[in-house]
N, C-alpha and C positions, 0 to 999 in steps of 0.2 A: 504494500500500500504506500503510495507514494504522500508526499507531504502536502501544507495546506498550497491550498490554489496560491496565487500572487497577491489577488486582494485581501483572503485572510492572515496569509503568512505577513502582512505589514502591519492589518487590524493589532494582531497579538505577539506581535514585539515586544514585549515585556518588559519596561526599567525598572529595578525595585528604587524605591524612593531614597534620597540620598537622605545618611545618618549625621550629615555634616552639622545639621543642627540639633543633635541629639542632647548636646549638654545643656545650649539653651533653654530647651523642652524641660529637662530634669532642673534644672533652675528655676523655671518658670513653676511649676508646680510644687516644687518644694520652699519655696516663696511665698504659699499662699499663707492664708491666718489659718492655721490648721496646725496639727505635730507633724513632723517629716513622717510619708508612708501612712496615716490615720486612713486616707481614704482607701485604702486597703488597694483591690483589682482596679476598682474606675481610676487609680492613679495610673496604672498599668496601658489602660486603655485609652484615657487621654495620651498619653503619649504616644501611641500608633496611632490616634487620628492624628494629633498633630504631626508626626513625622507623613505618613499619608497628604496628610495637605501642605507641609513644609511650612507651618503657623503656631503658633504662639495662643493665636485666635480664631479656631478652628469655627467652623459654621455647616451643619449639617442639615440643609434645605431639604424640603419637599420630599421625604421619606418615600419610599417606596417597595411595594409587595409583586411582583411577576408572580405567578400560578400558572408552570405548565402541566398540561395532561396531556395523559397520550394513554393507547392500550397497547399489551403485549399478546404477541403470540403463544409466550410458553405457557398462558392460563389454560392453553387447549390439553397442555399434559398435565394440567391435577395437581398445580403447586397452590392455588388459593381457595377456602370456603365461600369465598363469592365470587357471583356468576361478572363476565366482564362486563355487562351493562349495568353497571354500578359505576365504573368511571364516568360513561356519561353520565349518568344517575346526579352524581356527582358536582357535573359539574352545571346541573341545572343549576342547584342549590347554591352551589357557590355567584352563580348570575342572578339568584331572589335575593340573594345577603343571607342565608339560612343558616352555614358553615362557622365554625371556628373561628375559620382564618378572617371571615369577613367583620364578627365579632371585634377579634383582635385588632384590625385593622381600624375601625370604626374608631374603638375606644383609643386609639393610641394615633389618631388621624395621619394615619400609612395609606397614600396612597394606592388602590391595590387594582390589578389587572391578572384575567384571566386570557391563558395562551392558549390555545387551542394547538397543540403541536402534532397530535397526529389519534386522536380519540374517532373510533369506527364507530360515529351517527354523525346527524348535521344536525348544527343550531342556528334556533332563530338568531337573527343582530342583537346584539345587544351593546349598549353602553362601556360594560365592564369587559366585551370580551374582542380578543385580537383572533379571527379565526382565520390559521393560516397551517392546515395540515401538512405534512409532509405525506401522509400514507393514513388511512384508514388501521392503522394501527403495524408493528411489527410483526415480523416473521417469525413464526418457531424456532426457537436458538435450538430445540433441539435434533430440526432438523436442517437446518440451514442460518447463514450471518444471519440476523435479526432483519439488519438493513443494506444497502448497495452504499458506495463509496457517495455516489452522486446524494442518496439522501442524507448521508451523512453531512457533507457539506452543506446542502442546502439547509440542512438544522442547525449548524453551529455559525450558521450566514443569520438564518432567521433569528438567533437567542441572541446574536450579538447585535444587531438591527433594533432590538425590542432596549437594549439599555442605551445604546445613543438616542433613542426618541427617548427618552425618561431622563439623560443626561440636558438634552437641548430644553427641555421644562424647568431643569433647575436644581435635581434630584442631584445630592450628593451625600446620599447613603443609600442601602439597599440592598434586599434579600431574597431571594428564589425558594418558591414551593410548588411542590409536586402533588399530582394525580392519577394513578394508574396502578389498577388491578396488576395483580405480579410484578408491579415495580421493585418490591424487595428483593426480588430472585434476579431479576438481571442485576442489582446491587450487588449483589452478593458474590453473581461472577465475576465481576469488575473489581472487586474488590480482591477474591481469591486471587486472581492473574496476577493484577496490578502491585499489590505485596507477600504475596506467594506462602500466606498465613495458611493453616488447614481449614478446608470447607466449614467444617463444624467448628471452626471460630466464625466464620461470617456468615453463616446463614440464619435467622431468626425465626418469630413467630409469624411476623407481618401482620397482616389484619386479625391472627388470634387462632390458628391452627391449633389443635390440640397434638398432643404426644405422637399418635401415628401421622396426624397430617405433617408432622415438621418429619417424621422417619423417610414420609413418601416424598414429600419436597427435597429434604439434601439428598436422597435416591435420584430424584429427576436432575436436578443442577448435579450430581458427581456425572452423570451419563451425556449431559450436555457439555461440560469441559472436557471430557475424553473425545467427545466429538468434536472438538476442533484443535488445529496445535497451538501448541502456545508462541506468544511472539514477544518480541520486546518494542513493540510501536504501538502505544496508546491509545490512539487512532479507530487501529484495529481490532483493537481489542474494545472499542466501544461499539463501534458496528458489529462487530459480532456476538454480541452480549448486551447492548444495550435498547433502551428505549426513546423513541421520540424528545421526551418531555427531559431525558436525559441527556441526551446529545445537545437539546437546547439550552439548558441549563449550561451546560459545560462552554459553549462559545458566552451566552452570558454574562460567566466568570471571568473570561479571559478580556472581553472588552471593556466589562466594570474594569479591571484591573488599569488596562490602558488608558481608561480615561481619568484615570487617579481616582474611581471611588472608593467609600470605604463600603466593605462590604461584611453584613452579617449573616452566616452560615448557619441552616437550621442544621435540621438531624441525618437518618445513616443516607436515605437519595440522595438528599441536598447535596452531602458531602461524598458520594460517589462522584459525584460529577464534577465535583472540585476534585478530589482526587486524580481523573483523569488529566483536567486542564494545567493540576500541579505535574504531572508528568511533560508534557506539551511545553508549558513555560516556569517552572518551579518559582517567578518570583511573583505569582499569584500569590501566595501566600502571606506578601509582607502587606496585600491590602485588604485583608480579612479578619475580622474578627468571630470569635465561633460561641454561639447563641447559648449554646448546652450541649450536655450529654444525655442522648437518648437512653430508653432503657430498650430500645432494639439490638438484639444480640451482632455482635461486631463493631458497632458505632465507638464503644469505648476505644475499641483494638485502632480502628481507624482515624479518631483523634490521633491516639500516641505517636503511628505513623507520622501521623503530619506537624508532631508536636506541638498540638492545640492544647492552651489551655480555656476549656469552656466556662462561661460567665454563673450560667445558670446548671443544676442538678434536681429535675423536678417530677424525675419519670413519665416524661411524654414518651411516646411513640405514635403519634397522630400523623404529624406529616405536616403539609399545607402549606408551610413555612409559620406555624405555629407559633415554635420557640423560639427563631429569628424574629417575631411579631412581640412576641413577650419581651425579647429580648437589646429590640430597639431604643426603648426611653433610658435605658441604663448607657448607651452607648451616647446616646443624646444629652443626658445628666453628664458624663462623665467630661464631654466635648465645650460643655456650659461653664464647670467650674474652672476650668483650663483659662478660659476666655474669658469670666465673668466675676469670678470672686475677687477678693479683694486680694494684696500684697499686704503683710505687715508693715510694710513702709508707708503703704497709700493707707491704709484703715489708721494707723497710728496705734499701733499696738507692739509689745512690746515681745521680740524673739527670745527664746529661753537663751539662759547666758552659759556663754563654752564654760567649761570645768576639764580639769586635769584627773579627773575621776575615771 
């Protein structure tokens, strides 16, 4: 599999953000009326949005939620308890406000847009939604690539196209959630490949299999990796393993990146697909912040890979971009006192005095 076409190979150039103003930042913040370190993590995270933004006075406009869906093939081999018209199901409810995520979004006035990335029905227009399929869903990974190189592209064209329209609005944070029946199981391969951990660390429950259905799930995903060779190009190994709403997700990642946003990472898809794009451009990483640790089986294993440390611990495994949703006003808090609290010089308050102690 050859690399990205010419136009994406320039999109996802990747610079990590230069540290040249790193000390400032740790000055700037330990400066504030506060004890050095008090605010615990959001000191930690103010200072990746400010190195992110290369500020002092970091500003986190016009928040925003992406929701791709898409359906998989491998639902036809027996890895999920529900039928795959629950993705659209799905994603009705997510266009009436019914959902979570829309919840979340609401209360925490997140921006939020549904993708339509390759879910097998059609919907009416809607307001909330960008319907731009790729396929009426993927292919059996068990018996053949999921997708063709060509959809592949045009998915990581499409996820990258959805945050330049969200960057040109103003948006400069931002988080990605998913929707699709057996999306866990292509996780799962993508993740087996991409860190070469055992199946039975990455495979979970998903939507809530019991004991034999997770026996017959890692049965089908061990018979679908044997089915294809393994490779060391990312690429490949998302079209052959992966889904729509994933492959979107993953261009996405890599265009937030380039346009300097910060980005917050929900749970184990979310981060399948950053995973991937961390292969493609590794300094995706220095513009992400990671929302929680799921309590879907693998997700912790997959942080450590990427050595994420995550904000929140709350036992989700919903999906949606949930915990990226939850997990936004902490990043926007954090971005605020960076920029907004006082200095002990400017408040007039007095800094504890050095000691020989």
């Amino acid at each position: 599999m050859t690399a990205f076409s010419p136009l994406l190979a320039e999109l996802f150039d990747i610079h990590r953000p230069s540290t040249a103003m790193d000390a400032t930042l740790r000055h700037a913040i330990d400066i504030k009326t506060k004890p050095p370190g008090s605010l615990g993590a959001l000191e930690r995270i103010a200072h990746r949005v400010g190195r992110i933004q290369q500020s002092v006075t970091p500003e986190l406009t016009r928040p925003a939620m992406l929701v791709f869906a898409g359906d998989h093939g491998i639902v036809a081999a027996g890895v999920s308890p529900y039928p795959q018209a629950v993705t659209a199901q799905m994603v009705l409810n997510f266009l009436r406000g019914g959902a979570a995520i829309n919840v979340f979004c609401r209360t925490n006035r997140i921006e939020m847009e549904v993708v339509n990335a390759g879910v097998a029905a059609d919907f009416p227009p809607h307001a909330l939604l960008v319907d731009i399929p790729v396929a009426r869903g993927t292919q059996n990974f068990l018996e053949a690539p999921a997708m063709t190189r060509e959809q592949l592209d045009a998915a990581l064209a499409a996820g990258a196209a959805r945050v330049v329209t969200h960057a040109s609005r103003g948006t400069r944070m931002i988080g990605f959630g998913e929707m699709g029946i057996g999306n866990t199981s292509a996780a799962a391969c993508l993740m087996q490949r991409l860190t070469g951990l055992p199946l039975s660390a990455c495979v979970g429950r998903g939507t809530g299999v019991d004991d034999a259905g997770l026996a017959r799930k890692t049965a089908i995903l061990e018979r679908a990796l044997a089915a294809h060779p393994a490779t060391d190009d990312p690429l490949e190994t998302l079209a052959t393993f992966g889904g729509f709403e994933i492959a979107m997700m993953t261009g996405a990642y890599l265009a937030a990146a380039k346009l300097g946003l910060v980005i917050v990472v929900d749970g184990f898809i979310s981060t399948s697909a950053l995973l991937v794009a961390s292969r493609v451009s590794p300094a995706v990483l220095d513009y992400c912040v990671f929302a929680h640790a799921s309590d879907e089986t693998g997700h912790r294993a997959m942080l450590d890979t990427l050595g994420a440390e995550p904000i929140l611990q709350l036992g989700l495994r919903l999906g949606e971009g949930t915990g990226a949703a939850l997990a936004m006003p902490l990043v926007s808090v954090a971005a605020a006192f960076l920029r907004d609290m006082a200095t002990f010089e400017g408040a007039g308050v007095s800094e504890r005095e050095a000691t020989d102690a």
